[in-house]
Backbone bond lengths (Angstrom), bond angles and torsions (degrees), N, CA, C in turn:
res aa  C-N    CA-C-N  psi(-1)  N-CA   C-N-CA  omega(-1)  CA-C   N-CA-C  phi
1 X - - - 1.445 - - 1.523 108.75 -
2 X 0.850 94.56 123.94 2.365 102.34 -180.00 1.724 92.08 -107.22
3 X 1.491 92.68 136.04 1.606 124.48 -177.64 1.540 89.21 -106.57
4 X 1.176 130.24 119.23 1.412 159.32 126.11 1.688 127.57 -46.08
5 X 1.012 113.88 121.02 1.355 108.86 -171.06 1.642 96.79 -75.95
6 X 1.835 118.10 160.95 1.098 107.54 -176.90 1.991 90.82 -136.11
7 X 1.312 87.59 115.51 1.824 84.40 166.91 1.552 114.95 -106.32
8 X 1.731 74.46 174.36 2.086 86.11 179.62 1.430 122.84 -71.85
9 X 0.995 108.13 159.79 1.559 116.71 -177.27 1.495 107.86 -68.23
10 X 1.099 125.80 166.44 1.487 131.54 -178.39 1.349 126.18 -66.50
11 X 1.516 84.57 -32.55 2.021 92.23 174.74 1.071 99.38 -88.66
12 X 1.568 142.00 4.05 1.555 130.18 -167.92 1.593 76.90 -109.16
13 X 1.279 126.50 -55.87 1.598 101.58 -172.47 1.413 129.98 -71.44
14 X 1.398 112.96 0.18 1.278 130.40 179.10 1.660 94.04 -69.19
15 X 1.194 120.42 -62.75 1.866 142.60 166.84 1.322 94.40 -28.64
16 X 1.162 107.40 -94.97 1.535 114.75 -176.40 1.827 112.11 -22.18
17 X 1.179 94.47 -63.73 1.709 88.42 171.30 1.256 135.12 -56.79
18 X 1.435 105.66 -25.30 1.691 91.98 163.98 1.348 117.59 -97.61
19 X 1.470 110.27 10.15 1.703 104.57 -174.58 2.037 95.39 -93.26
20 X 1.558 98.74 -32.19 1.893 101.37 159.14 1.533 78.01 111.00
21 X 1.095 139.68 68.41 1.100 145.68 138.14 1.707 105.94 -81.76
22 X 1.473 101.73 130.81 1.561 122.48 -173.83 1.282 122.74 -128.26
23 X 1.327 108.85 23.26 1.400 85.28 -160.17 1.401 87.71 -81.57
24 X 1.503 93.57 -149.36 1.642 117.88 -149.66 1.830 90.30 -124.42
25 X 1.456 104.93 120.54 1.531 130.23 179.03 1.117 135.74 -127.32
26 X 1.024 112.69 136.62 1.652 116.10 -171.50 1.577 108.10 -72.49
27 X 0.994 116.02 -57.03 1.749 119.21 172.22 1.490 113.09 -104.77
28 X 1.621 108.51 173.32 1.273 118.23 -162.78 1.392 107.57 -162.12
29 X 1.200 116.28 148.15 1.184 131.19 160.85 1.467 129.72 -56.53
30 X 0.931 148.38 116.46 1.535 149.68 120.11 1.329 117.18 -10.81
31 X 1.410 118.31 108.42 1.861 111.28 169.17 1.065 122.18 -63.06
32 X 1.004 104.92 -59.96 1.689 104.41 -173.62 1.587 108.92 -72.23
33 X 1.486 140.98 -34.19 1.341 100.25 171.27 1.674 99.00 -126.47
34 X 1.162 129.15 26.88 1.328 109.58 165.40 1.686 112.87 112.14
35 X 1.401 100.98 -44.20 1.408 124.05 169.63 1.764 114.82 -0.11
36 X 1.256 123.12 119.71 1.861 107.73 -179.97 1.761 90.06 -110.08
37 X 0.918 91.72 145.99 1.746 115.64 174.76 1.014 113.87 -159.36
38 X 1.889 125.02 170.14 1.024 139.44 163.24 1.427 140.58 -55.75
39 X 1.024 146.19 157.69 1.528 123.93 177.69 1.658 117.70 -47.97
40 X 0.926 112.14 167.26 1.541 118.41 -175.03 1.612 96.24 -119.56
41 X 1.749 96.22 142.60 1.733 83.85 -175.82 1.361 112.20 -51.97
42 X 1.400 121.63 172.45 1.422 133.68 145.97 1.634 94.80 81.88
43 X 0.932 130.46 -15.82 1.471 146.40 164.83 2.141 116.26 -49.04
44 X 1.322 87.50 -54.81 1.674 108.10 -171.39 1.217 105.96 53.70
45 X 1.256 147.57 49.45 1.188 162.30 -171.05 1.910 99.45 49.72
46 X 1.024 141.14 23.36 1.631 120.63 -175.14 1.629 103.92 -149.22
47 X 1.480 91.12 98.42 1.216 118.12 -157.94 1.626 101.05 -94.61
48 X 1.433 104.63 132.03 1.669 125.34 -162.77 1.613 101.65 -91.15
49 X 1.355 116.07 163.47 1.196 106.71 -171.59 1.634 103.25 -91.49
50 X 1.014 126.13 27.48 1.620 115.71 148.08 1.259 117.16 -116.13
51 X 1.614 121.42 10.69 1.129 109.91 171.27 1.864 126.89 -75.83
52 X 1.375 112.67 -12.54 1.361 88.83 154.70 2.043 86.96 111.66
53 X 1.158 92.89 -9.85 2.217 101.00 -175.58 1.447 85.03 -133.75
54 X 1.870 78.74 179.06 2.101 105.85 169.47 1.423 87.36 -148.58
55 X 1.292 96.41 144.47 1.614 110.27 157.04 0.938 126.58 -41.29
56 X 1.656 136.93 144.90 0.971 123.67 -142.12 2.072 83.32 -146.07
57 X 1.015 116.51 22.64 1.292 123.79 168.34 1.925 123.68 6.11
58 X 1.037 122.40 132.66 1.641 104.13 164.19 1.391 129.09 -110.97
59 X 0.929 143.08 151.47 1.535 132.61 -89.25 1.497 85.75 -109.61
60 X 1.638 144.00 0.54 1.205 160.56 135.10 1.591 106.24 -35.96
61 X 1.528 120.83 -48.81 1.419 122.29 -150.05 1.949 73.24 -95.53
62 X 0.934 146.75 -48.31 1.285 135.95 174.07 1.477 124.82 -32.30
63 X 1.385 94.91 -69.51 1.446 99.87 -163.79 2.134 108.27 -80.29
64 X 1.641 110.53 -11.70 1.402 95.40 143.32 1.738 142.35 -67.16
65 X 1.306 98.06 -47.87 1.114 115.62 153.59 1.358 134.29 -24.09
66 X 1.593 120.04 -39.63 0.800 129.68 -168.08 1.944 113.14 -118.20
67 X 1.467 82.88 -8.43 1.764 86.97 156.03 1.080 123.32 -110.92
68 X 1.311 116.77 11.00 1.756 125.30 -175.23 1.578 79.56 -106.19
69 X 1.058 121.34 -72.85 1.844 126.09 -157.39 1.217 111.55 -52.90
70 X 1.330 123.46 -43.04 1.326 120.75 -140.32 1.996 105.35 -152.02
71 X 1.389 104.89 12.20 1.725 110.18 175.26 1.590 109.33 81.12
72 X 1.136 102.08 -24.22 1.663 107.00 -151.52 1.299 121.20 -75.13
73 X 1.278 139.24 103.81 1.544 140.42 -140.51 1.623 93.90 -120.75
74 X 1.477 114.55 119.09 1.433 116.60 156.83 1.495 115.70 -114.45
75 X 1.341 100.59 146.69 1.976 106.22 -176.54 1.641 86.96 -139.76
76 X 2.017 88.27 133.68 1.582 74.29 167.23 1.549 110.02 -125.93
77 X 1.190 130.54 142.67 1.420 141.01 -146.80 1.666 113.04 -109.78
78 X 0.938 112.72 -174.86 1.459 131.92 -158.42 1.704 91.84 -115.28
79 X 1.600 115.70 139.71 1.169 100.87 161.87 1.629 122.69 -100.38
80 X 1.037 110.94 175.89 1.803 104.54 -153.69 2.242 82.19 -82.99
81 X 1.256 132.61 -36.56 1.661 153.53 -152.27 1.813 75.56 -46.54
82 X 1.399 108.81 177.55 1.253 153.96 176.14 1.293 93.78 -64.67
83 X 2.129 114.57 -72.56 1.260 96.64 -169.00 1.281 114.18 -72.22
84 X 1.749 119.29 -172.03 1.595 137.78 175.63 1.704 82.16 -71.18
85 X 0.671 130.08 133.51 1.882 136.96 133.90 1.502 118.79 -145.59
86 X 0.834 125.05 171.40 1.605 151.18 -173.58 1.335 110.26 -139.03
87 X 1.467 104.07 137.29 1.565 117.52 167.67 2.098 103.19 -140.12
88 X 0.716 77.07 177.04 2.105 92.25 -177.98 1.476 97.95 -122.07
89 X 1.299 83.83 161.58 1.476 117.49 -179.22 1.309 114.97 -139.22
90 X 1.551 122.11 125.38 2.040 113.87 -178.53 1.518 91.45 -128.59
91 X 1.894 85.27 116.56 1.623 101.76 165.05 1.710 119.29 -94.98
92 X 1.545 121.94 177.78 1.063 101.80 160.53 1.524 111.65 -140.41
93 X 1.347 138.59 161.34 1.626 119.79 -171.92 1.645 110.47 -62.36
94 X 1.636 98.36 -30.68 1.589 102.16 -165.38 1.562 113.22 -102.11
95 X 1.548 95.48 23.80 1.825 97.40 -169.25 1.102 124.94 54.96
96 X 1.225 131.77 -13.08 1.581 133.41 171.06 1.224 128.30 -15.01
97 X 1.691 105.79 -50.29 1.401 118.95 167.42 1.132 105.58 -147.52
98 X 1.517 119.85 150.18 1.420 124.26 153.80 1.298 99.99 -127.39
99 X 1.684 97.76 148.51 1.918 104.33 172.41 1.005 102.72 -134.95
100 X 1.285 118.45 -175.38 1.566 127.49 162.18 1.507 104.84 -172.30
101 X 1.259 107.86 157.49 1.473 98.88 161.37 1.663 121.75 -112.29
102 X 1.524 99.76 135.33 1.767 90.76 -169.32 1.527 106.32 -113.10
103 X 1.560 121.53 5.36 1.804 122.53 -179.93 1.391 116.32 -104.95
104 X 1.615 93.82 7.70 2.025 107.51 165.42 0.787 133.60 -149.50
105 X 1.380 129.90 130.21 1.383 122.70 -162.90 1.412 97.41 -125.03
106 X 1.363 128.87 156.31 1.277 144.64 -172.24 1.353 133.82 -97.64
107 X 1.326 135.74 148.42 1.795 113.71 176.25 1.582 108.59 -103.90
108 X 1.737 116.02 25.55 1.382 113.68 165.17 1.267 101.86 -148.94
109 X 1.888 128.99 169.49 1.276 106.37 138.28 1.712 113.48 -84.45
110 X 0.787 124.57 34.27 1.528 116.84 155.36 1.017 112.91 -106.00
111 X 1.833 144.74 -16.78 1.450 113.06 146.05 1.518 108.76 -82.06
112 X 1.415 150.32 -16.11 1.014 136.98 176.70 1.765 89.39 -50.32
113 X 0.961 128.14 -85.14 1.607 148.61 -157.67 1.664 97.63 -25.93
114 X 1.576 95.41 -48.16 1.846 112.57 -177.60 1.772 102.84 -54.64
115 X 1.236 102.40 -67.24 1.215 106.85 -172.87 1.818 126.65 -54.89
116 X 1.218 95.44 -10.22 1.586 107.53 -178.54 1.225 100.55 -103.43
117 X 1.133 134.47 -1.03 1.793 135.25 167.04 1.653 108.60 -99.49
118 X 1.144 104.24 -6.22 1.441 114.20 163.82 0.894 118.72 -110.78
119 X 1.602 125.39 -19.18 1.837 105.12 157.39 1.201 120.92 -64.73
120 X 1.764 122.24 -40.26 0.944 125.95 -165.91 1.757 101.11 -68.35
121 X 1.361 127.42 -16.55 1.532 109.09 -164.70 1.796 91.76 -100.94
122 X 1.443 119.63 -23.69 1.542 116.76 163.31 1.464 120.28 -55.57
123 X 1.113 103.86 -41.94 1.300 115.12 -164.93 1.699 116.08 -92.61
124 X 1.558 103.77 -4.60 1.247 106.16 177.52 2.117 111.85 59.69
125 X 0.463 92.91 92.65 1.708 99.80 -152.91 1.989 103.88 -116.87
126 X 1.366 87.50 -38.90 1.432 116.77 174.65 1.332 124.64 -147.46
């Protein structure tokens, strides 16, 4: 079985970039059309804002990120149904908020995971 890395969508790293997420990535976005690729030399994966990309993070470097920075803990789960599905869950250390979504369920946790990086940027969360 081969594990595949899974990154964010373009509008999630677009987010990420203005919230100042830095880390350090193997691929990246293209500005102008979206494009995912590898680092570019001289780059070292941490791409400046005149370089012309955004980080292109995988969806691991997210959801630490976002429990180190900001409390905010997502797990995404198994549903108890017949079929395979996945749904998420968003905790927070200080209870502030909890969400979840309960009117969709997923056919991975990697869109569950997706879809919970889009509540949080709908929902303004951070």
């Amino acid at each position: 079985m081969l594990i595949n890395p899974t990154y964010v969508t373009f509008e999630q790293a677009k987010w990420l970039k203005e919230k100042g997420f830095g880390e350090k990535c193997t691929h990246l976005y293209n500005e102008s059309d979206g494009t995912l690729s590898g680092t570019k030399m001289g780059m070292n994966g941490y791409p400046n804002k005149y370089s012309g990309y955004i980080a292109a993070p995988e969806q691991w470097q997210v959801i630490e990120w976002l429990r180190i920075n900001y409390g905010i803990w997502i797990v995404a789960w198994r549903s108890r149904g017949i079929e395979l599905k996945f749904y998420f869950e968003i905790d927070s250390l200080d209870k502030s908020y909890v969400g979840d979504i309960r009117n969709g369920l997923f056919n991975s946790p990697q869109e569950a995971y997706s879809a919970a990086f889009d509540y949080i940027i709908e929902n303004k969360l951070i």
